[in-house]
C-alpha positions as CSV (number, residue, x, y, z in Angstrom):
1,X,5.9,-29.2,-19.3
2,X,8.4,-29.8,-16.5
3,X,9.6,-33.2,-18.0
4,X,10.0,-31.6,-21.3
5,X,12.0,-29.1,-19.7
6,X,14.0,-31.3,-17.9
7,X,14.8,-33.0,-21.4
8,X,15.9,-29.8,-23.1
9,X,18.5,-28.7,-20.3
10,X,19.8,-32.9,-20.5
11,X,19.8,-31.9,-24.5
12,X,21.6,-28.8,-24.8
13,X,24.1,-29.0,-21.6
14,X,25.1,-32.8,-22.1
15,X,24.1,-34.4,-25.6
16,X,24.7,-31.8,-27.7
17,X,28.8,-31.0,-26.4
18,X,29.0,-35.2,-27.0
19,X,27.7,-34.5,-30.7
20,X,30.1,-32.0,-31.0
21,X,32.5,-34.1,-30.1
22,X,31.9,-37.1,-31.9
23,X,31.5,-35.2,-35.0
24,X,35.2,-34.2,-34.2
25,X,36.1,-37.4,-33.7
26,X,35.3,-38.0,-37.4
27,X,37.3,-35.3,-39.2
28,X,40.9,-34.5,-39.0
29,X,40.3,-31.6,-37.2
30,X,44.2,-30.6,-36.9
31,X,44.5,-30.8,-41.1
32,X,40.8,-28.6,-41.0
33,X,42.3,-26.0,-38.6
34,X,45.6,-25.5,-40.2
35,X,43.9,-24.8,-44.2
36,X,43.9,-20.9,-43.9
37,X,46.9,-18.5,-43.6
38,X,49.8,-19.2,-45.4
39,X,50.8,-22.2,-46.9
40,X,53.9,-24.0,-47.6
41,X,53.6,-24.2,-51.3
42,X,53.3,-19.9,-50.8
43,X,49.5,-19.2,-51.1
44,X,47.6,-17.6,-48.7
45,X,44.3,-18.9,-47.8
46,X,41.4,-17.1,-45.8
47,X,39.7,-18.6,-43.0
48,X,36.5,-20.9,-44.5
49,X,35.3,-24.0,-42.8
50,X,37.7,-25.3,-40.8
51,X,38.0,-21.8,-38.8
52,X,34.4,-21.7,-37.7
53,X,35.4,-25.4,-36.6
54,X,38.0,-24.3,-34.4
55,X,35.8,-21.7,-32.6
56,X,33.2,-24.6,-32.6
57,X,36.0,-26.4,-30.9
58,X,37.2,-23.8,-28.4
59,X,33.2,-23.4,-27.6
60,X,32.8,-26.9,-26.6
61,X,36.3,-26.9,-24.4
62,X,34.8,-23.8,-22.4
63,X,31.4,-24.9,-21.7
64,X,31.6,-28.7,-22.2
65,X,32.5,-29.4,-18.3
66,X,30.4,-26.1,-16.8
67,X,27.2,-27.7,-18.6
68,X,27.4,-31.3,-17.0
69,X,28.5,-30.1,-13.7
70,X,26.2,-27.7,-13.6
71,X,23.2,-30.3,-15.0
72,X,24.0,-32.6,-12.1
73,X,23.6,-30.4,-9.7
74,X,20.2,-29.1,-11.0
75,X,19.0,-31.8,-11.4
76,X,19.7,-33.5,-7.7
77,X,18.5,-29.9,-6.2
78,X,16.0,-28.1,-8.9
79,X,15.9,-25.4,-6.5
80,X,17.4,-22.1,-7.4
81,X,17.8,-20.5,-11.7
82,X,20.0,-22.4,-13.8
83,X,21.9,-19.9,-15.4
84,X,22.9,-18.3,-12.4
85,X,24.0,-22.0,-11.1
86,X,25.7,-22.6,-14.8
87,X,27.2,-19.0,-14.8
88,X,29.0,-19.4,-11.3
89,X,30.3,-22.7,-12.7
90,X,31.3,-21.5,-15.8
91,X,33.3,-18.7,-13.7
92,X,35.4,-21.6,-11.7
93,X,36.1,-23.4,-15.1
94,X,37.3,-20.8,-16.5
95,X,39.6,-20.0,-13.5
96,X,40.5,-23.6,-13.3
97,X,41.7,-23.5,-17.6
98,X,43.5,-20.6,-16.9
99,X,45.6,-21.8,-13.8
100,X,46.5,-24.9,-15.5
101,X,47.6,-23.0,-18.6
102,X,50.0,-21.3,-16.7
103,X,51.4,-23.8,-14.4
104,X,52.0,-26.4,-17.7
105,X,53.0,-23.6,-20.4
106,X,54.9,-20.9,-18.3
107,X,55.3,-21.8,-15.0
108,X,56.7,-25.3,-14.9
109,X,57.3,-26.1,-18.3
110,X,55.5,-29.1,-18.9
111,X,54.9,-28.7,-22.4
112,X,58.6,-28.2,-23.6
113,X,59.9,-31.5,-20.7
114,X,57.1,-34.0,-22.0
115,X,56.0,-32.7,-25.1
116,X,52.4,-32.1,-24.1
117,X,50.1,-29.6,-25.3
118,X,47.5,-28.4,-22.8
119,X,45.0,-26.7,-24.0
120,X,46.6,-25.4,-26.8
121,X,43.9,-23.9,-28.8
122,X,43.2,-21.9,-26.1
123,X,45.3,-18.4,-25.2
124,X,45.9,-16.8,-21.7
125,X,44.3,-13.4,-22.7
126,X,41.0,-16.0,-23.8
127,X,40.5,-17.6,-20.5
128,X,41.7,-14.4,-18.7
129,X,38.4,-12.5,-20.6
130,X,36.4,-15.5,-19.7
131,X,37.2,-15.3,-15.9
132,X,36.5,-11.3,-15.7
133,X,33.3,-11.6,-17.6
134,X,31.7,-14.2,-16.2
135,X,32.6,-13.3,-12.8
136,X,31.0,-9.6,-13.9
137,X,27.7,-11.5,-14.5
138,X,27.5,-14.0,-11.4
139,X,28.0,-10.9,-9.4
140,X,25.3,-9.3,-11.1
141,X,22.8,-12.2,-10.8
142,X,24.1,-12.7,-7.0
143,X,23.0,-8.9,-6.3
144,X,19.5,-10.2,-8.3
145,X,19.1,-13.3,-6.2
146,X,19.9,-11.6,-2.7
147,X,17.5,-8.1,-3.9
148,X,14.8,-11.3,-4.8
149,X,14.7,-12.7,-1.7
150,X,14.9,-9.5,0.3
151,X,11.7,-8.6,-1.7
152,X,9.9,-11.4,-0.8
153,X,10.8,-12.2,2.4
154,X,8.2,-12.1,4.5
155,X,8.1,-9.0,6.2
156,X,8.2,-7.0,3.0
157,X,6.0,-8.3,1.1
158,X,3.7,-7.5,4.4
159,X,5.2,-3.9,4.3
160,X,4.5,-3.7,0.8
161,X,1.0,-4.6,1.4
162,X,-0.1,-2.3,3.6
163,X,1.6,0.5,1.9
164,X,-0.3,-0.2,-1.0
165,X,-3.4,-0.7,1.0
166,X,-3.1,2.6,2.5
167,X,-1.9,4.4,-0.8
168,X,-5.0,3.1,-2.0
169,X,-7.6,4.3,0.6
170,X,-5.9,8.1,0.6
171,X,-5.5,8.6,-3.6
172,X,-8.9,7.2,-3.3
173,X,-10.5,10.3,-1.7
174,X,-11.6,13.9,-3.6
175,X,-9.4,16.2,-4.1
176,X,-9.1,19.4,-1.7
177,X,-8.6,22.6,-3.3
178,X,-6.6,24.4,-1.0
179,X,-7.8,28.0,-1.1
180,X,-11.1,25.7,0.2
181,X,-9.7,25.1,3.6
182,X,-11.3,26.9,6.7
183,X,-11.6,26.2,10.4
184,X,-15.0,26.3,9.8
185,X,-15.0,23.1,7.3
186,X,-11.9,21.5,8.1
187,X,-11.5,21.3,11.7
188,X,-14.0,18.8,12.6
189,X,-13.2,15.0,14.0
190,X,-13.6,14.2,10.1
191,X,-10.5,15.9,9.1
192,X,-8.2,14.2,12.3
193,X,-6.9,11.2,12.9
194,X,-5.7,10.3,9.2
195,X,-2.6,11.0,6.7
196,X,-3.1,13.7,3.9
197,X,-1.2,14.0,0.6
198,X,0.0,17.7,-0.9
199,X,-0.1,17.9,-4.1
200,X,1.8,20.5,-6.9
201,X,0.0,21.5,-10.3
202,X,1.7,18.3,-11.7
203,X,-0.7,16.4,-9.4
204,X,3.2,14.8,-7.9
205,X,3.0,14.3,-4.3
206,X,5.7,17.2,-2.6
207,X,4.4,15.8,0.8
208,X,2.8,13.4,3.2
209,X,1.7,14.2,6.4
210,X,-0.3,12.9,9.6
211,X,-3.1,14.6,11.6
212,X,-3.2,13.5,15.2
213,X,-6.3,12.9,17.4
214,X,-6.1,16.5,20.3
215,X,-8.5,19.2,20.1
216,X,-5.5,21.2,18.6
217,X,-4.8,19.9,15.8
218,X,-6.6,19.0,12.4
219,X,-6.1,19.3,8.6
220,X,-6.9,23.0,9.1
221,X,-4.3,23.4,11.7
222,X,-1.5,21.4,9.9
223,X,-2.0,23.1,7.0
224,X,-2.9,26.8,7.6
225,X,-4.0,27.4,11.8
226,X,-1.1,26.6,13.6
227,X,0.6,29.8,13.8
228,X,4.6,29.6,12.7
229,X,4.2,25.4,12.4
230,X,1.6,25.2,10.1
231,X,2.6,24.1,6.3
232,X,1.5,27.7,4.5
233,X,4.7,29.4,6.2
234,X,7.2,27.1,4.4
235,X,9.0,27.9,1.3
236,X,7.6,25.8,-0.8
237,X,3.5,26.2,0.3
238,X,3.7,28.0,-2.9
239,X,4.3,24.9,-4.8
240,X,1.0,23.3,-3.0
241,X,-2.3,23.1,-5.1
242,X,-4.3,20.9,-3.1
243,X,-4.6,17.8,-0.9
244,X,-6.2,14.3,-0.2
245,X,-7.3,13.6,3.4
246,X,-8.5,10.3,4.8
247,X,-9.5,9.6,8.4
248,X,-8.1,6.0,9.7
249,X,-11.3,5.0,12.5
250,X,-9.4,3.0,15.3
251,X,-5.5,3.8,14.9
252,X,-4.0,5.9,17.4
253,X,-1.5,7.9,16.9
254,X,1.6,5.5,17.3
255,X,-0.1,3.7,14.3
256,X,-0.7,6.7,12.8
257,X,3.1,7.7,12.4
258,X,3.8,4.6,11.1
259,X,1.7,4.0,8.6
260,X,2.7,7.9,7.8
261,X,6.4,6.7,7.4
262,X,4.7,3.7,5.0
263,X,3.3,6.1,2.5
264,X,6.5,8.7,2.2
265,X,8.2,5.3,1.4
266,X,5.4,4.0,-0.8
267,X,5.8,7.7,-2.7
268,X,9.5,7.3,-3.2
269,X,10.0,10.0,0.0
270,X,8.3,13.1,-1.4
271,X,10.8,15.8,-1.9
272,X,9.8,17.9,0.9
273,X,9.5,15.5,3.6
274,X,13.4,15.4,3.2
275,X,14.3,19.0,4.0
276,X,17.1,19.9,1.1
277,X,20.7,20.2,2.7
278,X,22.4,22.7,1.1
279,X,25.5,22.6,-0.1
280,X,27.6,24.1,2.6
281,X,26.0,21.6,5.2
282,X,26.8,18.7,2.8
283,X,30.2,19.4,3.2
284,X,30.2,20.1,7.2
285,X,28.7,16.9,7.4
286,X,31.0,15.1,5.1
287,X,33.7,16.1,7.4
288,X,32.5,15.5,10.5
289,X,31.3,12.1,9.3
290,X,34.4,11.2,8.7
């Protein structure tokens, strides 16, 4: 599979453009290019054949030199995607077609002093779309490339381990139905020491929370026993349906708090872990920020 791979990107990036080139070579490409418009003897002639041969041409002078450069490269150093690599390159080219365009046709002349024609076939406004695109795209696959290794650098794909991991053991609890909750049922060493989800009538997560280890505190007490700090005095307890509790045997409470901050990231920061800043305050901030 890899050597057959190998042989397609030799095929299309180096001899197919030499096909194209050599079937050029054959034809009178100049007499082919100049058969549609008007004519000396008055006629007018729409493009046919020898039009689609001129963009085949224009094709081949645009990608001709990106492909082999690019090619050599990949195939000294295989690491990394080839279209990014041939992208960047085609980029350059382009850059390096349009500079010379301008230094031989307006900048110095060249074609009227030695009766050259340098690239030609090709117009400024051409090239110019050639650099902007291209460079839109290599940007695009450099953001990719950089967000790729991020992801999968070694310390978050860990992070994204145990997030899932925990995600998992919590979601896989019953749920709580929270006119349930008592002191009575839910303030024993079961219901402490663990991280519990509130859920709305969607069954959407609103908020994720931690119960500590003391003899003050406890699912009951986070959510309804704890006087002007518990949960059921906030605005949006209303919003709250029920809950999902699990009890982590052998974290303290440092580990605790951090697999807490794990989950609101693993549930895309629940909207009420984030207390809403109003508008007012936006604009404060905005000010004094800056």
């Amino acid at each position: 599979m890899k050597r057959n791979k190998k042989f397609l990107y030799w095929f299309f990036t180096l001899i197919f453009w030499f096909a194209i080139i050599l079937v050029f070579a054959l034809f009178d490409t100049s007499n082919l290019w100049n058969s549609w418009g008007a004519q000396e003897d008055g006629t007018f002639n729409y493009p046919g054949v020898g039009y689609l041969s001129l963009l085949l041409f224009k094709i081949v002078l645009y990608f001709f030199v990106p492909s082999i450069v690019t090619t050599l490269i990949w195939v000294f150093d295989e690491r990394g995607d080839f279209l990014k690599r041939f992208l960047k390159t085609l980029n350059k080219w382009f850059l390096v077609v349009f500079v010379v365009k301008l230094l031989s046709d307006s900048f110095f002349e060249l074609d009227r002093i030695f009766g050259l024609s340098l690239f030609r076939s090709i117009n400024d406004i051409q090239t110019l779309t050639g650099i902007i695109i291209t460079w839109f795209f290599t940007s695009v696959a450099s953001n990719d490339e950089i967000e790729s290794v991020t992801a999968n650098s070694p310390y978050f794909l860990l992070r994204k381990e145990i997030t899932e991991r925990v995600l998992e053991l919590v979601e896989s609890t019953n749920f709580i139905d929270i006119a349930t909750i008592t002191s009575k049922d839910h303030n024993k060493d079961e219901f402490k020491n663990g991280l519990y989800f509130l859920y709305n009538e969607s069954n959407e997560v609103v908020y994720v929370g931690k119960v500590g280890n003391g003899p003050t505190t406890s699912l009951y007490h986070r959510l309804i026993g704890h006087g002007s700090g518990a949960h059921k005095n906030a605005y949006w307890w209303k919003e709250v349906y029920k809950c999902k509790f699990y009890r982590f045997v052998g974290l303290d409470d440092k580990e605790i708090l951090q697999i807490e901050r794990l989950s609101i990231f693993g549930k895309s920061q629940p909207k009420y872990n984030d207390e809403p800043i109003r508008d007012e305050d936006m604009c404060k901030l905005k000010n004094k920020v800056n």
